[in-house]
One Martini backbone bead per residue (centre of mass of N, CA, C, O) as a GRO file, in nm:
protein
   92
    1UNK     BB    1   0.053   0.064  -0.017
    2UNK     BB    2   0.304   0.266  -0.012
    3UNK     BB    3   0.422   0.206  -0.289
    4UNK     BB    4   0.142   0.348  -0.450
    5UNK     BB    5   0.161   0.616  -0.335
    6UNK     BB    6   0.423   0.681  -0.421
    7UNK     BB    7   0.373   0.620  -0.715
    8UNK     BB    8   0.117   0.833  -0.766
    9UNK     BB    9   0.323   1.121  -0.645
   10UNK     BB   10   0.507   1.099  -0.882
   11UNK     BB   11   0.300   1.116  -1.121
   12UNK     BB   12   0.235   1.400  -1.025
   13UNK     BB   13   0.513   1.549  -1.037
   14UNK     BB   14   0.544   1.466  -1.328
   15UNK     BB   15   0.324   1.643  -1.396
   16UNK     BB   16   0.393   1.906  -1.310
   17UNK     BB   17   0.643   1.942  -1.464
   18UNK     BB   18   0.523   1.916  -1.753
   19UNK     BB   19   0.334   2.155  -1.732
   20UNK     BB   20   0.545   2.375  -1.674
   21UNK     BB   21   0.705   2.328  -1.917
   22UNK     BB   22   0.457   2.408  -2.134
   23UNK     BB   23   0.423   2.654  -2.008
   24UNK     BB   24   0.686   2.778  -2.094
   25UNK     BB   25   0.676   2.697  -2.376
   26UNK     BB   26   0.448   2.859  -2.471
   27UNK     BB   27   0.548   3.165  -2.387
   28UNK     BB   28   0.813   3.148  -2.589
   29UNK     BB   29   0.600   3.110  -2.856
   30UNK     BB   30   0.429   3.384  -2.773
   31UNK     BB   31   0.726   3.597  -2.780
   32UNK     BB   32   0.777   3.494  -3.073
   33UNK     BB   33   0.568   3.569  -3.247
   34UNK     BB   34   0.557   3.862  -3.141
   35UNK     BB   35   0.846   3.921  -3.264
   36UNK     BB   36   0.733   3.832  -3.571
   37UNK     BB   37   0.547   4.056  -3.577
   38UNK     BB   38   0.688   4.320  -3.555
   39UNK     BB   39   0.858   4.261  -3.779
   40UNK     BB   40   0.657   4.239  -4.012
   41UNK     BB   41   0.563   4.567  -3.963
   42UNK     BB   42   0.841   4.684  -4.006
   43UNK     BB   43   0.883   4.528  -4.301
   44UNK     BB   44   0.597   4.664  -4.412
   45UNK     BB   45   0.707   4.998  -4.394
   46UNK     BB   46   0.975   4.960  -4.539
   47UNK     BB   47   0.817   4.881  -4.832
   48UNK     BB   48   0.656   5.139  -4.843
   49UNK     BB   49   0.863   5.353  -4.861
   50UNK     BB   50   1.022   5.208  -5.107
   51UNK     BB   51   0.765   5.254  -5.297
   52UNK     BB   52   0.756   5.528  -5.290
   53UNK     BB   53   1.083   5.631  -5.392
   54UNK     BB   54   1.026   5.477  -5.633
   55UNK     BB   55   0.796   5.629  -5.765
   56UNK     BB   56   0.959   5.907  -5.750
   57UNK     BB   57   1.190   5.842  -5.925
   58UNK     BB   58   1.035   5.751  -6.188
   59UNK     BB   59   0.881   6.022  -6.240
   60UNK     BB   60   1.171   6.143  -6.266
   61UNK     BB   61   1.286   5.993  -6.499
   62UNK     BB   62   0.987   6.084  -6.683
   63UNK     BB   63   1.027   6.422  -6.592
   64UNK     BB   64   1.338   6.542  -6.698
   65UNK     BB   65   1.229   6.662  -6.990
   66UNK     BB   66   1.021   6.876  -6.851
   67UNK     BB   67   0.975   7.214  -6.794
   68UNK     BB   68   0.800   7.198  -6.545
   69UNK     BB   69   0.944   7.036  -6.370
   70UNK     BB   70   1.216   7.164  -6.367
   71UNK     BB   71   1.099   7.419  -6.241
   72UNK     BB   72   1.022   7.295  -5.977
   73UNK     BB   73   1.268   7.179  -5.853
   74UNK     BB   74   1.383   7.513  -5.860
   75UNK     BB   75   1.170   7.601  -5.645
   76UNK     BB   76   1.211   7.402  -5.443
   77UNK     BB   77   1.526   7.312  -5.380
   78UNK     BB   78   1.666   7.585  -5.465
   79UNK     BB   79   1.477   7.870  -5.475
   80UNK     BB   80   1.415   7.954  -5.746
   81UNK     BB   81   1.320   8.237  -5.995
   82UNK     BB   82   1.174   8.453  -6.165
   83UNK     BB   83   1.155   8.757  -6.290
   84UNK     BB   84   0.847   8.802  -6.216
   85UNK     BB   85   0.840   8.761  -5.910
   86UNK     BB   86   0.749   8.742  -5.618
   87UNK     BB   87   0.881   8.834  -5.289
   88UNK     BB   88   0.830   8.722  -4.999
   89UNK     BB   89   0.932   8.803  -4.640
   90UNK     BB   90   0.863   8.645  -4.314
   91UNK     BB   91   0.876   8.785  -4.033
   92UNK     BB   92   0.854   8.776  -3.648
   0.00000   0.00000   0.00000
């Protein structure tokens, strides 16, 4: 009768070391998981900038000698004007 009570506690014990194991386990491919989304999340905003860094070079490899396209060119990234604009300056 000893043996078997004995024997009953054991295999509780190991019943139990085994839950514990496996919940350590679940959690850890939990925040794995979790952490596979956060990169997914992170290189699916990485692949949207860069299609779109590409749309705008591709527009401008096709309207690089179109007369208005290199005109706003020059006045947004260069700053100039033509002989005829009005220029204000905005102090503060």
């Amino acid at each position: 009768m000893f043996q078997s009570k004995q024997a009953g506690l054991l295999v509780k014990i190991l019943l139990l070391i085994l839950l514990a194991y496996m919940i350590f386990s679940l959690v850890s491919v939990r925040q794995k998981i979790s952490d596979a989304n956060e990169a997914i999340r992170t290189l699916t905003e990485q692949v949207s900038d860069q299609t779109q860094t590409n749309t705008e070079l591709s527009n401008a490899i096709e309207n690089r000698d179109d007369p208005s396209y290199v005109e706003d060119i020059a006045r947004e990234k260069l700053g100039l004007v033509s002989p005829n604009d009005r220029v204000f300056y905005i102090t503060d």
